[in-house]
N, C-alpha and C positions, 0 to 999 in steps of 0.2 A: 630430828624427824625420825621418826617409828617406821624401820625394814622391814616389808613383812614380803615373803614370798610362799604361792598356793601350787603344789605339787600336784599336776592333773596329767590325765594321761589318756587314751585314747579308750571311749566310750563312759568321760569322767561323769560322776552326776551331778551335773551343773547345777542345781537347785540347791547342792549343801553349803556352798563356800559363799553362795551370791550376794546374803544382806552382809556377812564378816568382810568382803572382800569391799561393795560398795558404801556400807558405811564408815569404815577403816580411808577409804580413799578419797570420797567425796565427804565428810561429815569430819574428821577428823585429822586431814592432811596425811595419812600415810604414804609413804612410797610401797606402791604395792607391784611384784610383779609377779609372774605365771614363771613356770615350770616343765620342762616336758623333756622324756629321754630324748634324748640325742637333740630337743630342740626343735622337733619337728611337729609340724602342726598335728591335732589331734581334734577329733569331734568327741562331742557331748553325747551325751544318752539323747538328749533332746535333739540332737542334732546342728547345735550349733557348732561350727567352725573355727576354731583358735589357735592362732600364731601364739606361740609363748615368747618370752621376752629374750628368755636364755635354756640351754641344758642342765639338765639334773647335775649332771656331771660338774658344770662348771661352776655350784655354788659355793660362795667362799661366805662361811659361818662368822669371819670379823665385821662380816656388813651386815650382819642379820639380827634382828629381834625376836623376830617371830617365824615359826615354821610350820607350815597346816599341810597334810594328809587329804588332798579330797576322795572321797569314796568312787565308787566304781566299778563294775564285776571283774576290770582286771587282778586285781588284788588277791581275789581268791584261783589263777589258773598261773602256770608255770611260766607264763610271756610278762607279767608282773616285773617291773625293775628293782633291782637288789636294792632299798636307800639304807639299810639298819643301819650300816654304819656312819650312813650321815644323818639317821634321828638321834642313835646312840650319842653320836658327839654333840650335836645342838643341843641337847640336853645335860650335858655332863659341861656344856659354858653356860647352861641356865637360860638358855631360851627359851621361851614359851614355845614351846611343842604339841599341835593339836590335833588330831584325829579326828574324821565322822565315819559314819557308817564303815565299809568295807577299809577304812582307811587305819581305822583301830587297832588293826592286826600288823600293820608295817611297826606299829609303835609294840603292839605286841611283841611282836618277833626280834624287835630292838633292845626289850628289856626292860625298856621306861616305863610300863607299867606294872613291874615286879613288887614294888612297894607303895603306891600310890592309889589312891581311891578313883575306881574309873568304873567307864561303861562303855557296852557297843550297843551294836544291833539286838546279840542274846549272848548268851554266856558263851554255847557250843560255836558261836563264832571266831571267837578266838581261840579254837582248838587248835594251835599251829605251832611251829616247831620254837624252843625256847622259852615262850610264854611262860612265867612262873607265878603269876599277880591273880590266880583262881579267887583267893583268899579277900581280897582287893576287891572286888570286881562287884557292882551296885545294878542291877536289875530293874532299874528307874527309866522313864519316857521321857527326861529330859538330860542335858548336861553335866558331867561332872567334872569338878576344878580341882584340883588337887597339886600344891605345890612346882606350878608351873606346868599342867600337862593339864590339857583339857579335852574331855573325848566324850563323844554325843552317838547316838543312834541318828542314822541318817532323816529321821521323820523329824528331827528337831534342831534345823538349821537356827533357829531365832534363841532358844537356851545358847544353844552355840556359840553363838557369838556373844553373849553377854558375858558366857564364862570368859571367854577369850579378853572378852574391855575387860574383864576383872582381874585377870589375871597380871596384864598391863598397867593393871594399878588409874581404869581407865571408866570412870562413872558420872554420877550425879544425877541432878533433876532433869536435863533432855535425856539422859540413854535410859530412864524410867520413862518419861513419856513417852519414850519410842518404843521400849518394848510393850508398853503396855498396847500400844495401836496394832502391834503382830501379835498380841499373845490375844486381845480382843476376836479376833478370825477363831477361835475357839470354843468360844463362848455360843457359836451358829446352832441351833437347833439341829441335830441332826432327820 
């Protein structure tokens, strides 16, 4: 079975992890669970309310698969939790490591995006301390996969997660029929 845990933290933006997290867990059998410093419950930008499973603290990287960044405005202020160097290490056992939005910058700061083709929000978002991946770094409205590390602009939860099934080595004809039913919601006249 496929470990996956989503690192969310108080005012997380629930809307980026939601279809990676429910189709990973209903559609696919993952054991998925949440994250949070110290363990303690945290609200959403939206406001919902969430117990996490466990503390950031207490993740142990030999049960894990996969490791996801949800965005959030804490990311960018000093109350932020320290994780680089348990993205740094999930990454250096080759876990899928994935970042959205404001979540981009933890993997920034960790280095995993020093040689790998990525994206965030904008470039000037990952102005932050460490970051050396300028060079790397794709200016695109959707997802980008690159050897294990998958990182999106927060407007594009649905690339997201496909990069994320791909990177798992995780596809076929239902996860095209399902993207195509979210990536349809675009097609709206504005």
């Amino acid at each position: 079975m496929t470990r996956a845990i989503t690192i969310i933290t108080e005012n997380f933006s629930d809307w980026e992890t939601a279809l990676i997290n429910s189709a990973d867990r209903g559609y696919y059998g993952f054991d998925i669970h949440f994250a949070a410093p110290g363990g303690a419950p945290v609200t959403s930008s939206g406001g919902m309310m969430v117990t996490p499973h466990l503390a950031i603290e207490s993740i142990r990287l030999d049960e894990l698969d996969l490791l996801i960044v949800c965005g959030g405005t804490i990311w960018q202020t000093d109350q932020a939790p320290d994780i680089t160097a348990l993205v740094a290490a999930a990454h250096a056992r080759n876990i899928v490591v994935a970042g959205i939005c404001d979540g981009t910058r933890v993997l920034a700061q960790a280095g995993v995006l020093d040689t790998v083709s990525h994206t965030s929000n904008s470039a000037e978002n990952l102005s932050v301390p460490n970051y050396a991946g300028a060079a790397c770094y794709q200016d695109v409205p959707y997802a980008v996969a690159d050897q294990g590390v998958v990182t999106a602009p927060g407007t594009a939860p649905v690339s997201f997660m496909a990069g994320i099934l791909a990177a798992l080595n995780i596809g076929g004809a239902d996860l095209d029929a399902y993207l195509a039913q979210h990536a349809a919601e675009h097609l709206w006249p504005a």
